[in-house]
C-alpha positions as CSV (number, residue, x, y, z in Angstrom):
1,X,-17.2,5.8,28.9
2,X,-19.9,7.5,30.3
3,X,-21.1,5.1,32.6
4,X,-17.3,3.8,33.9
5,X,-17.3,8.2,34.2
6,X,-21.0,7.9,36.5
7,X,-19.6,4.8,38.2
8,X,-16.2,6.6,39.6
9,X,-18.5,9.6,40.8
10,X,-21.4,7.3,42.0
11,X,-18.1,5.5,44.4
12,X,-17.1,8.2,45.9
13,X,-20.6,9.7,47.0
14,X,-21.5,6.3,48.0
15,X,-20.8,4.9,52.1
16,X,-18.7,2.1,52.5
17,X,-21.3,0.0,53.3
18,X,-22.9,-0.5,50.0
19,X,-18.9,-1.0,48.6
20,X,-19.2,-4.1,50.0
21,X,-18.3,-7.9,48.1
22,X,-22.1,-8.5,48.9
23,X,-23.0,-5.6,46.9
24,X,-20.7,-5.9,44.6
25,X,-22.1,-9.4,43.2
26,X,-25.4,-8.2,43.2
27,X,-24.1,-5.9,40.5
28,X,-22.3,-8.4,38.7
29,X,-25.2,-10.8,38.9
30,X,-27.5,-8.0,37.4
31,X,-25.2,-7.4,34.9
32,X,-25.5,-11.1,33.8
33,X,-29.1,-11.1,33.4
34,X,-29.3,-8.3,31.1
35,X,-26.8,-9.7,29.1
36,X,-28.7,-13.0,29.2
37,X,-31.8,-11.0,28.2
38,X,-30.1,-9.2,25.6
39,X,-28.6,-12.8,23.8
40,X,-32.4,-14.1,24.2
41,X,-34.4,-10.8,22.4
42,X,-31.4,-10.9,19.8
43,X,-31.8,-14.7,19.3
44,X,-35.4,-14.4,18.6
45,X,-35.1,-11.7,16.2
46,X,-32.6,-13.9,14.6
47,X,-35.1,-16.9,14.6
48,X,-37.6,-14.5,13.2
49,X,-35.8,-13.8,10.3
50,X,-34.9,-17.1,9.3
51,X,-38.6,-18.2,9.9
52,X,-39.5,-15.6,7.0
53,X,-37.1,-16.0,5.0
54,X,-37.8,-19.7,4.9
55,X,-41.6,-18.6,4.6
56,X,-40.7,-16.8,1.8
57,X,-38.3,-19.9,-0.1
58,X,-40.7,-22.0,-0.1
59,X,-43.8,-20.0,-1.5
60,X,-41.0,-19.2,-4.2
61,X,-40.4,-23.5,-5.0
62,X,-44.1,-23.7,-5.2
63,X,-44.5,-20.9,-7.9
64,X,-41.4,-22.4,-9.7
65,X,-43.3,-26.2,-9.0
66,X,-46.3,-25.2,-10.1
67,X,-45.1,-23.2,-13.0
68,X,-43.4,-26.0,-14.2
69,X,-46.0,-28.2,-14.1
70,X,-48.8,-25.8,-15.3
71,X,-45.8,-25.8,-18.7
72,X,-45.7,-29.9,-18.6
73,X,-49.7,-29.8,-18.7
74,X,-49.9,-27.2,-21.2
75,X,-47.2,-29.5,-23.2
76,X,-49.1,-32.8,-23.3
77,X,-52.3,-30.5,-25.4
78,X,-49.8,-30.4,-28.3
79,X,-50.4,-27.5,-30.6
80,X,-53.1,-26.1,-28.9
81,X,-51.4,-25.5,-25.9
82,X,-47.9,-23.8,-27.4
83,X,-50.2,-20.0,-27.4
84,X,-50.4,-20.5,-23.3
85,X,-47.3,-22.0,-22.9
86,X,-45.5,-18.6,-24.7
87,X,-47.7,-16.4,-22.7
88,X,-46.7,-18.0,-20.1
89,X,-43.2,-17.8,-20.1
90,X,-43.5,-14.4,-21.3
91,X,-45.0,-13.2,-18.3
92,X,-43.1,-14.9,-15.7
93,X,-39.9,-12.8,-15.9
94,X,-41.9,-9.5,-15.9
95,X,-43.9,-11.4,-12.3
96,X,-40.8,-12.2,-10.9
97,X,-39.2,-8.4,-11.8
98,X,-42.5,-7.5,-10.3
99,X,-42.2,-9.6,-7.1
100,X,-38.5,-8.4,-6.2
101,X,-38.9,-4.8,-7.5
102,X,-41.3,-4.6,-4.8
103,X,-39.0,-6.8,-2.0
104,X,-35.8,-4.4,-3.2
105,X,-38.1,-1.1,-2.1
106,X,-39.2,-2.6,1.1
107,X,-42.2,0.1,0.4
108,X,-45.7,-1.4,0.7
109,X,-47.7,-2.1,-2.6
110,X,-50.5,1.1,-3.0
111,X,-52.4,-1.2,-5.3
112,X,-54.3,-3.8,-5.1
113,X,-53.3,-7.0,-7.0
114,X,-54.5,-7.2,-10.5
115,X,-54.5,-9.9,-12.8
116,X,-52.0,-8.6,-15.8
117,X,-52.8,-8.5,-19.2
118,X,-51.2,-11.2,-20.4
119,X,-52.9,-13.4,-17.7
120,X,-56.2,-12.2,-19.1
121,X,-55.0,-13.1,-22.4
122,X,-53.6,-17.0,-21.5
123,X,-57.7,-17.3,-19.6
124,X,-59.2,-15.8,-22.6
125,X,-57.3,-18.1,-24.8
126,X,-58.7,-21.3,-22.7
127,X,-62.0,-19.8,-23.1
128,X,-62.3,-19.5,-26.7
129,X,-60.7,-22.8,-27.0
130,X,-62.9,-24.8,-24.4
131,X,-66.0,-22.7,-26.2
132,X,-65.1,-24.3,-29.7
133,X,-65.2,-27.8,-28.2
């Protein structure tokens, strides 16, 4: 409203000369190539976030992938591997709580990454049993 309000009063100070058709589809052609600009920046930011997010998908397949097979590995030891393999599973709900805790605040981790306790344990566990061999 306030720029069809600066447009009447713009008119009337204006001469007649720059009323004219000529002038009048400059405007309009202006007016076309910011809205062209605006589609273009708003498309981008659209590709942007679909690039990340996509980003972000697959990093979560490969955990999953990986964690699946690290459980299929850990499977074919028999006994021996059934300690790792509950560790395991026990500390992938508290990762993944971890990972969209963090995602949910949008706030920047203040710590560095640290290995948890219970992946401490599952190495340790693969060290005294590699040591015994």
């Amino acid at each position: 409203m306030a720029g069809a309000a600066l447009g009447m009063t713009l008119r009337a100070w204006l001469p007649e000369a720059r009323l004219s058709p000529e002038t009048k589809e400059v405007v309009r052609l202006g007016a076309g190539l910011l809205a062209t600009l605006a589609a273009v920046v708003i498309s981008l930011m659209i590709a942007s976030a679909k690039t990340s997010y996509d980003a972000q998908d697959a990093h979560f397949r490969q955990l999953a992938a990986n964690l699946v097979l690290a459980d299929q590995l850990l499977a074919l030891y028999g006994p021996d591997g059934g300690g790792a393999r509950k560790l395991m599973r026990e500390a992938v709900p508290a990762a993944l709580d971890r990972i969209w805790r963090e995602k949910a605040t949008g706030a920047p981790q203040t710590t560095a990454f640290t290995a948890n306790s219970v992946a401490e344990q599952i190495y340790k566990r693969d060290r005294v049993a590699n040591s015994g061999q």
